[in-house]
N, C-alpha and C positions, 0 to 999 in steps of 0.2 A: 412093242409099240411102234408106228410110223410115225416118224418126226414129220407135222407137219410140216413147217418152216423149209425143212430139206430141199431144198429144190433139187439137188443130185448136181453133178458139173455142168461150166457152161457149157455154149458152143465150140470151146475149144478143151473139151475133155476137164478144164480146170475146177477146183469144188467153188458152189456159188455164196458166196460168202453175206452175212447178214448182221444191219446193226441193230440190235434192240434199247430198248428205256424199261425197265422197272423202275416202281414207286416202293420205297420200304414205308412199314406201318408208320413212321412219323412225318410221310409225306415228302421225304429227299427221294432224288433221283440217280438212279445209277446209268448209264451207258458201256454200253458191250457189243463185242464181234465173234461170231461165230457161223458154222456153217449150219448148224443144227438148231434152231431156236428152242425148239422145248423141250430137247435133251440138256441146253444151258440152265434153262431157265428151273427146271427141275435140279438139278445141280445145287444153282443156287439155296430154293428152296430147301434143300436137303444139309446144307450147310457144307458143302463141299463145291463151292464156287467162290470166288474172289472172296478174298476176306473184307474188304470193305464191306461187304453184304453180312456176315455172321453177325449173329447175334442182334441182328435188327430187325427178329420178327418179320413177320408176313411180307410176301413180296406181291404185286401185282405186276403182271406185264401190260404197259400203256402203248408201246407202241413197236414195231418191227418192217422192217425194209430192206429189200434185197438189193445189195449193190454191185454185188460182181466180183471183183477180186479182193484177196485178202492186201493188197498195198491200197485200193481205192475206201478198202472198207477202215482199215486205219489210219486214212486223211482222215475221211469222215469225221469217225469216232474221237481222233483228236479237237479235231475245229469244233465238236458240241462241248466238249469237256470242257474247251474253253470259256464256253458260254456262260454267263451268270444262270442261276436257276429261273428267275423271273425269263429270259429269254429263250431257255428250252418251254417252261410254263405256254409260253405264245405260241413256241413252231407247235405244242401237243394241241394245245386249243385249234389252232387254222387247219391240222391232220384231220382232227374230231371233225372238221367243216367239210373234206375233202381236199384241202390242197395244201399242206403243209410242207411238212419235209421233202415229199414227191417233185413240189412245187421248188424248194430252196434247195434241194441235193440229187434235182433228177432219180427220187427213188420211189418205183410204184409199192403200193402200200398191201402189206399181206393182212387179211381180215385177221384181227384178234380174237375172236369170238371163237375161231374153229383153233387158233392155238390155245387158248385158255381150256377147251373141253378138251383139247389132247394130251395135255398137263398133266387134268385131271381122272384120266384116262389107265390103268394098271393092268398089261397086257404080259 
């Protein structure tokens, strides 16, 4: 399968690293970095990703954005962790609008639509 997410290294040969948000089936939210998104995300689903995530049934991924390096992609992913949930809740609502996270973390927003069919994708 072709990860979509991948974007392959930056401009300076470096891998382009990425944060994403899934939702577990009782509606919490997880945050993660990686260079590969639906090789993660599949991971997860598969029960071989973060343990925070086992055993909490169905994942959805809500949101993903390419940041660049893995030290900027783990500011990032700290500064949201800190966030209350009701506050990620907001930045995912103004993303769903076009300007969320893009707009508060400088990160453009890779269409979810074509990561969720490549998910579900078995090549």
């Amino acid at each position: 399968m072709k990860a979509v997410a991948h974007m392959g290294p930056t401009e300076h040969g470096m891998p382009q690293w990425h944060l994403y948000l899934v939702r577990t089936a009782r509606g919490a939210l997880y945050t993660g970095i990686t260079t590969d998104v639906a090789r993660r995300v599949r991971q997860h689903q598969d029960g071989r990703g973060a343990k925070a995530l086992r055993a909490k049934g169905p994942i959805t991924l809500v949101y993903t954005g390419a940041i660049g390096s893995r030290g900027d992609a783990l500011r990032v992913e700290a500064a949201l962790k800190k966030l209350p949930k009701a506050a990620k809740e907001a930045l995912l609502a103004r993303q769903l609008a076009g300007d969320a996270l893009r707009t508060v973390f400088g990160l453009p927003p890779v269409p979810v639509a074509a990561l969720t069919d490549a998910l579900h994708r078995k090549d």
